[in-house]
C-alpha positions as CSV (number, residue, x, y, z in Angstrom):
1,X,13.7,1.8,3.0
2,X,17.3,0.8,1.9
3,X,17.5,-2.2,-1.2
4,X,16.2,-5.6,-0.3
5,X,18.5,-8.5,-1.3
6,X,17.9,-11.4,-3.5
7,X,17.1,-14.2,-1.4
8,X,19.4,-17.1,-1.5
9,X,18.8,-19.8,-4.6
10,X,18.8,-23.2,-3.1
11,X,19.1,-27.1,-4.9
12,X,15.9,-27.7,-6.5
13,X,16.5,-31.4,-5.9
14,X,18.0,-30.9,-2.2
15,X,14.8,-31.6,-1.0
16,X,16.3,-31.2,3.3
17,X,17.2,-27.5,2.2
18,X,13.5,-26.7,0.8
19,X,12.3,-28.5,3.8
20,X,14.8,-25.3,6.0
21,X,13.3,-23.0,3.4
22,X,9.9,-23.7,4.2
23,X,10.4,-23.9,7.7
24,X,12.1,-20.2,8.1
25,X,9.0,-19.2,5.7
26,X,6.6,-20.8,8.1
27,X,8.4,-18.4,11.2
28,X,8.2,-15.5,9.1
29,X,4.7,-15.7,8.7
30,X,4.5,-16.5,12.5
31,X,6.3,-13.2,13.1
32,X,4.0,-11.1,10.7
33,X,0.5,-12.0,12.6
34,X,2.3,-11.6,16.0
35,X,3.5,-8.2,14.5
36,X,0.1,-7.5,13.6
37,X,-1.4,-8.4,16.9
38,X,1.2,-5.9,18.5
39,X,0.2,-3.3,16.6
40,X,-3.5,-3.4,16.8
41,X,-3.3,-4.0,20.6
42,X,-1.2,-0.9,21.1
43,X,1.5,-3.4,22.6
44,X,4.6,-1.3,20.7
45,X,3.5,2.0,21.1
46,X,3.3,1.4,24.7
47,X,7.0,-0.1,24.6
48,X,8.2,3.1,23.0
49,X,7.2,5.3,25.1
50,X,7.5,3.5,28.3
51,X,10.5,1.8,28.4
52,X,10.8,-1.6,29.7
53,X,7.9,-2.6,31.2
54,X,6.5,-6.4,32.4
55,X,3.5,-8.2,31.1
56,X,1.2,-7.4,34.3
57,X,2.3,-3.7,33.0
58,X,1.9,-4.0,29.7
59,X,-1.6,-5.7,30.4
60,X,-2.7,-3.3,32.4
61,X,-1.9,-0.2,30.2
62,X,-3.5,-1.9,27.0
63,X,-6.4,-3.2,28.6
64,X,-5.5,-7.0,27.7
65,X,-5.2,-9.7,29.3
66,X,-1.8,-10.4,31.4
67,X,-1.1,-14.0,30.2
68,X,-1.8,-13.5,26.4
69,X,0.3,-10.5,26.6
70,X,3.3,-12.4,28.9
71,X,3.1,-15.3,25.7
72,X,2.7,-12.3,23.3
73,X,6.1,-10.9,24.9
74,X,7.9,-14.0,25.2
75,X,7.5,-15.1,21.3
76,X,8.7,-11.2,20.5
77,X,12.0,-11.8,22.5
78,X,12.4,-15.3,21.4
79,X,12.5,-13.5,18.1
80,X,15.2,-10.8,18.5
81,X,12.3,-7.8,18.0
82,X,12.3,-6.9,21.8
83,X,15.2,-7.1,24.2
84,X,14.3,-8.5,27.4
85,X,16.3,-7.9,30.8
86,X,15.8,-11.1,33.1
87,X,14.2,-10.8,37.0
88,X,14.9,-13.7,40.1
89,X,11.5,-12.6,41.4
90,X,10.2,-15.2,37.8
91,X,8.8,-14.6,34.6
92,X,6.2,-12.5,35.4
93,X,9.1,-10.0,36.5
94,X,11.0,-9.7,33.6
95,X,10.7,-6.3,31.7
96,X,10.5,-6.2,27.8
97,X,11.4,-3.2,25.9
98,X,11.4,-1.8,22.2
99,X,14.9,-0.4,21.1
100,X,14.9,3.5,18.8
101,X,15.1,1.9,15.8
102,X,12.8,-1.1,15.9
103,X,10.1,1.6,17.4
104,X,10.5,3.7,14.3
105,X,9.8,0.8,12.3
106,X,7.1,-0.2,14.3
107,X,5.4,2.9,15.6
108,X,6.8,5.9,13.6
109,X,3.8,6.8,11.4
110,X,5.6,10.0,9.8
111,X,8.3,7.7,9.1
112,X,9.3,6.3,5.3
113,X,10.7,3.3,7.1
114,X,7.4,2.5,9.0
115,X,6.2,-1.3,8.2
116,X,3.5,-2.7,10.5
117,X,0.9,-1.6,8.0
118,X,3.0,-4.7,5.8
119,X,2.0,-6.9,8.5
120,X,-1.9,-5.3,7.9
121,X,-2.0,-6.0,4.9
122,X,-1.2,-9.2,5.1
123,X,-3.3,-10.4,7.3
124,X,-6.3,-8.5,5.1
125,X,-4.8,-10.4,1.9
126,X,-5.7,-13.8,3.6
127,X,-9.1,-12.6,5.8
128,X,-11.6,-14.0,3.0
129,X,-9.6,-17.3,2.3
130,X,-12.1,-19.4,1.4
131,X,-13.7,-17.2,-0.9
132,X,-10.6,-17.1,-2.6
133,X,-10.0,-20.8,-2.6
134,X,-13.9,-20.9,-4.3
135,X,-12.5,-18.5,-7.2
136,X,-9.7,-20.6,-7.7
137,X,-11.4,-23.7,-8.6
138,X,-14.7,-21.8,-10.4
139,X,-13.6,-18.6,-11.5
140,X,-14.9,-15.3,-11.3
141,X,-12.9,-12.8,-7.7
142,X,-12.8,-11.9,-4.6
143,X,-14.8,-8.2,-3.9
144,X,-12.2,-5.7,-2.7
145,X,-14.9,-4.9,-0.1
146,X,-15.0,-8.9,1.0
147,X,-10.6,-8.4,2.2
148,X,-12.1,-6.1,5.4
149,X,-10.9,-3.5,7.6
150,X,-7.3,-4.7,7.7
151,X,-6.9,-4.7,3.5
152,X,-7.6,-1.3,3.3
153,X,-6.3,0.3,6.3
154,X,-3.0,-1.5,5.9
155,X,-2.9,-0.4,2.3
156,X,-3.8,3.3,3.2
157,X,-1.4,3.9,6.4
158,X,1.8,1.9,4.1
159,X,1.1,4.9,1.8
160,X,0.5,7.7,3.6
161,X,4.2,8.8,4.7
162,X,4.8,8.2,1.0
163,X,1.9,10.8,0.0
164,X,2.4,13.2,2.4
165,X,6.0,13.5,2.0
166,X,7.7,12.8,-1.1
167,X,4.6,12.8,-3.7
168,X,4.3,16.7,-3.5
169,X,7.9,17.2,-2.6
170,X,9.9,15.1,-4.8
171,X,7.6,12.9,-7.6
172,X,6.1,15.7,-9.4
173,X,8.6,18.1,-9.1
174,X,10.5,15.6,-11.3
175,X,8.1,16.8,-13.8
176,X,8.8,20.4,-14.7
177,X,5.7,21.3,-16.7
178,X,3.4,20.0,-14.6
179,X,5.4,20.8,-11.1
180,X,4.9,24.6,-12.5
181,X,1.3,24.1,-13.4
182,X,0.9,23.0,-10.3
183,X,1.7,26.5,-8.7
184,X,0.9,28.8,-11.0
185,X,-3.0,30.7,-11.7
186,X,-5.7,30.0,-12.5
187,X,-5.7,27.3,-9.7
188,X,-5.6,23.5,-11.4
189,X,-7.6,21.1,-11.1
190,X,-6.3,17.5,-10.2
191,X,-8.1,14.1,-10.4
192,X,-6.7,11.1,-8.3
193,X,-8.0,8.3,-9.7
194,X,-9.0,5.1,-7.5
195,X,-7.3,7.4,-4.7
196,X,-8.5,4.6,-1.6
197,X,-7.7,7.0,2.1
198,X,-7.4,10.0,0.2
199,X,-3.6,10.2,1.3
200,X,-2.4,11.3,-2.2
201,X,-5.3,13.8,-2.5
202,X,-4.1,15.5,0.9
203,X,-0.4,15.3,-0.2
204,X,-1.0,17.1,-3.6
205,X,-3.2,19.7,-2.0
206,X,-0.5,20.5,0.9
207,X,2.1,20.6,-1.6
208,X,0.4,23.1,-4.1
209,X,-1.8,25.6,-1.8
210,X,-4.1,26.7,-4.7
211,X,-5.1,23.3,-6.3
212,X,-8.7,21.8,-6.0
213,X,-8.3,17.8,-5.9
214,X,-11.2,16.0,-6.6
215,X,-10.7,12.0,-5.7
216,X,-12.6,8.8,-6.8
217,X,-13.1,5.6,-5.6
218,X,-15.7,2.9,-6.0
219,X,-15.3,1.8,-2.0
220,X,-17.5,3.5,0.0
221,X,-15.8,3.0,3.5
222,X,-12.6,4.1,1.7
223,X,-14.2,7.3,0.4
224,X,-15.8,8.1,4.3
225,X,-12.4,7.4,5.3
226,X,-11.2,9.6,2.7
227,X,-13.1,12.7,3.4
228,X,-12.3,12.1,7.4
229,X,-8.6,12.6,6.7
230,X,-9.5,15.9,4.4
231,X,-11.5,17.3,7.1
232,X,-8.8,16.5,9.9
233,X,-6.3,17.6,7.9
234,X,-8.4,20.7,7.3
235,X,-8.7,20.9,3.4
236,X,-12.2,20.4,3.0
237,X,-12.6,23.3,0.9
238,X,-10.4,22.4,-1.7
239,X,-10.3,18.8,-1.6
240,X,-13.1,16.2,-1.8
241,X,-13.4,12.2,-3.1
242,X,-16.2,10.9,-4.3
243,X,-18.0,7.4,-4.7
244,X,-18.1,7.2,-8.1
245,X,-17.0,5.1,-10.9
246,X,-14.6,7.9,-12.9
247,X,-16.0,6.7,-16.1
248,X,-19.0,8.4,-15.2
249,X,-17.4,11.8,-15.3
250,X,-19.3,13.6,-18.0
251,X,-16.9,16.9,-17.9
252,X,-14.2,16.0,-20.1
253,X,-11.1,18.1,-20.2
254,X,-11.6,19.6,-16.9
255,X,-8.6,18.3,-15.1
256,X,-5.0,19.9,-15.5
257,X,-3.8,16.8,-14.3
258,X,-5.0,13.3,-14.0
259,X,-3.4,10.6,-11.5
260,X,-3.5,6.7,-10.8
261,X,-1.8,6.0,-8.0
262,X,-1.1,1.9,-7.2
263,X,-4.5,1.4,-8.4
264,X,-4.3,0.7,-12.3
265,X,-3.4,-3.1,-11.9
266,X,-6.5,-4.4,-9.1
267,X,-9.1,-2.8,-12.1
268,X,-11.2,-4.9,-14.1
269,X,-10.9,-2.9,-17.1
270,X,-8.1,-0.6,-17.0
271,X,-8.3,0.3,-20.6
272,X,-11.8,2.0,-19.9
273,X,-10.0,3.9,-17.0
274,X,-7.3,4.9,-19.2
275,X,-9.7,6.2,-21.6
276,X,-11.6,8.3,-18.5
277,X,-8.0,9.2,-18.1
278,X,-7.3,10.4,-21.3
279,X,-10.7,12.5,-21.7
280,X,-10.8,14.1,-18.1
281,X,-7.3,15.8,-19.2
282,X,-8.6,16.8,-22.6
283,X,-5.9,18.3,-24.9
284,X,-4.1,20.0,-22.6
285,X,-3.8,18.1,-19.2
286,X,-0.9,15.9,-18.1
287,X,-1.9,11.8,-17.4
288,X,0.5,10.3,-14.8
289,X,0.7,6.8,-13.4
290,X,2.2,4.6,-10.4
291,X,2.4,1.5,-10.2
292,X,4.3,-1.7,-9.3
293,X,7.9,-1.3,-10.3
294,X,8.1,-5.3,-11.2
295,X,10.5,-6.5,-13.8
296,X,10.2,-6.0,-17.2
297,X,10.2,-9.5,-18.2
298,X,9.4,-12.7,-15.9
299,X,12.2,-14.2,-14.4
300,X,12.3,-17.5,-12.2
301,X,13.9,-17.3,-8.7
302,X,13.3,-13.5,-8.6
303,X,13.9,-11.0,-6.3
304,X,12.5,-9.8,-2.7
305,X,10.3,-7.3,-4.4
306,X,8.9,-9.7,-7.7
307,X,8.4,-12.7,-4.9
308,X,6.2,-9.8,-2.7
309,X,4.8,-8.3,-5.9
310,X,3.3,-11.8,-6.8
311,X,2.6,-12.7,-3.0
312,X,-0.2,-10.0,-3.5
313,X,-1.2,-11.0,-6.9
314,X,-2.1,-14.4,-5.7
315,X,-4.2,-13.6,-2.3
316,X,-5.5,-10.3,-3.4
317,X,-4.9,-7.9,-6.4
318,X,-5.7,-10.9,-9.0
319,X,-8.7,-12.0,-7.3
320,X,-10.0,-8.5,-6.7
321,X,-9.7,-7.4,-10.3
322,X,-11.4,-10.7,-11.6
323,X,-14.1,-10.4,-9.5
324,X,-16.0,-8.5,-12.0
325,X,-16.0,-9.5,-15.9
326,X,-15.2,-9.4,-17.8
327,X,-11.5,-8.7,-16.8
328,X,-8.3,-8.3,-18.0
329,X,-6.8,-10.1,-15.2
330,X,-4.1,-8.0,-14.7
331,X,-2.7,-8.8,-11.2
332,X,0.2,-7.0,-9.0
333,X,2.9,-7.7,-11.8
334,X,2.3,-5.1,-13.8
335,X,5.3,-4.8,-16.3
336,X,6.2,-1.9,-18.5
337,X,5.4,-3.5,-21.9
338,X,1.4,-4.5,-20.5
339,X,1.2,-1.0,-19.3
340,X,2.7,0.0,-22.5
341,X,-0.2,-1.9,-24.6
342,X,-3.3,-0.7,-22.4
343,X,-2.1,2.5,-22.8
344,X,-1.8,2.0,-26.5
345,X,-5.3,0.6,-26.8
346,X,-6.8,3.9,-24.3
347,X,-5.4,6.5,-27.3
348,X,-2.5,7.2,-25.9
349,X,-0.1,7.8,-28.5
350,X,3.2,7.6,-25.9
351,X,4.5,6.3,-22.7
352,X,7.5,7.8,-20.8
353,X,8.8,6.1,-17.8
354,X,9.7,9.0,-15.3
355,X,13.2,9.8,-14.0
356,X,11.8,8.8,-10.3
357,X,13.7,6.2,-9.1
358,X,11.7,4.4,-6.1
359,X,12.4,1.0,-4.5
360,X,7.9,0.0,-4.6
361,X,7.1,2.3,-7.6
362,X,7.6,2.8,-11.3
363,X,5.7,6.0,-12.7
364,X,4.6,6.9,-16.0
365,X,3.9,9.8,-18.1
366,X,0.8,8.9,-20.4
367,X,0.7,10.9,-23.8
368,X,-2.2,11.8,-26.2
């Protein structure tokens, strides 16, 4: 996904342009549930790969019902995301269709540029909203497990082309000593920390043929959703995630590498998982970590990525990490020098920032 620009700064005390502000905000968000509702219903995929086709059509082949889907259509052309070409038989006539590139974006699962799982996630972030209003006048969080279906199936299929094609292909080969450990014998042993749809544990394990992954998680429809993907993906022999808290491990120094991957900041206490970290790789095991790749310092009228970054924070990672104390409170905006210090307090004598450069992600190298 190419660089995101700045959004524009406006007048703080124009109040009309806030007022436009707010009101292009407000369509955005229309467009990101009506995104969502096109990609559950199979409305885009159908598109693709069937050209233009009207709402009766469209209806028919979804199993939906023709005027939801006409209004459905209608709003997406109104929009500019589907071109539309006009009928004199009426409005029911008029055939809708899905150019190449907004289809990759749309459909394309393989591809780095695919973002309806965005729109997923979204809608997942606000599902438990008055839960989340309840924790901000009283305290305590929101479970991850309370966010649904949409939370962590957005979360998992955003990641996956990610996992499957650039973790095991570009990310650790950045790393010499551990890329080579990686291939070499006696086969390593990998543990993906807080590893959700098991995405990353697949892409490690189709990247280095002899590893053995082992994944945790504390979510137990992640970790059945997990082991699904292993088995289609047909590495059930060396891979496997368990539901367990990683703390619990009692075979310290096993691992030849330990990974965190966009988990570190929605944990309650992510000293104590540092620490699991730290002992799982024993003296000789490698500790990496991804996470958010905010800004180093807070800055007002940030950027696309701090403004999404704390979009998160506020409907989900925050609340999800608070909900059990006590808790550090970490949130999305995870910045170098707080990942610097919890390291610090773990036992780790050094932190490296990695020569990966990533739009999302920032990745560290933790040191004993």
């Amino acid at each position: 996904m190419s660089d995101i620009p700045a959004p524009p700064t406006i007048n703080s005390q124009d109040s009309a342009d806030f007022a436009d502000r707010l009101f292009n905000d407000v369509l955005g968000a229309f467009n990101v549930f009506a995104v969502h509702i096109g990609d559950r219903l199979g409305f885009y995929r159908e598109l693709a790969e069937n050209g233009g086709l009207t709402s009766a059509a469209l209806a028919e082949r979804t199993g939906t019902q023709e005027r939801y889907v006409r209004e459905w259509l209608e709003q997406q052309a109104a929009a500019c995301v589907l071109d539309v070409e006009a009928s004199k038989n009426g409005e029911g006539e008029r055939c809708y269709s899905l150019s190449p590139g907004r289809a990759e974006v749309l459909t394309d699962r393989d591809s780095l540029n695919y973002m309806a799982p965005l729109a997923q996630l979204v809608a997942g972030s606000v599902y438990p909203l008055e839960a989340l209003l309840e924790a901000y006048r009283k305290g305590g969080g929101v479970p991850f497990s309370r966010y649904g279906a949409n939370l962590r199936d957005g979360q998992a299929s955003m990641n996956r082309a990610m996992f499957l094609q650039q973790l095991g292909e570009e990310w650790l080969p950045a790393v010499p000593d551990v890329h080579a450990r990686l291939q070499a014998d006696p086969p390593a042993r990998v543990a993906d920390i807080g590893c959700g749809a098991g995405w990353s544990c697949i892409g490690i394990a189709q990247s280095y043929p002899k590893v053995k992954v082992d994944g945790y998680d504390l979510d137990e429809a992640s970790v059945e959703l997990a082991n699904t993907n292993i088995d289609d993906a047909g590495l059930g022999k060396r891979v496997h995630v368990w539901l367990q808290d990683a703390s619990a491990i009692e075979l310290h120094g096993r691992y030849d590498l330990v990974v965190a991957f966009e988990c570190l900041h929605d944990m309650s206490d992510p000293v104590q998982a540092l620490q699991t970290m730290r002992l799982l790789a024993g003296d000789k095991g490698s500790v990496i970590v991804m996470d958010e790749r905010s800004l180093e310092e807070f800055r007002p009228c940030a950027g696309s990525l701090e403004q999404l970054l704390y979009g998160f924070s506020i409907l989900h990672c925050l609340p999800a990490g608070m909900s059990d104390q006590p808790s550090a409170g970490t949130g999305t905006v995870l910045r170098p020098k707080t990942m610097e210090r919890y390291a610090r307090e773990a036992g780790f004598s050094k932190v490296e920032i990695l020569p990966i450069d990533h739009f999302f992600f920032r990745f560290y190298r933790l040191r004993a």
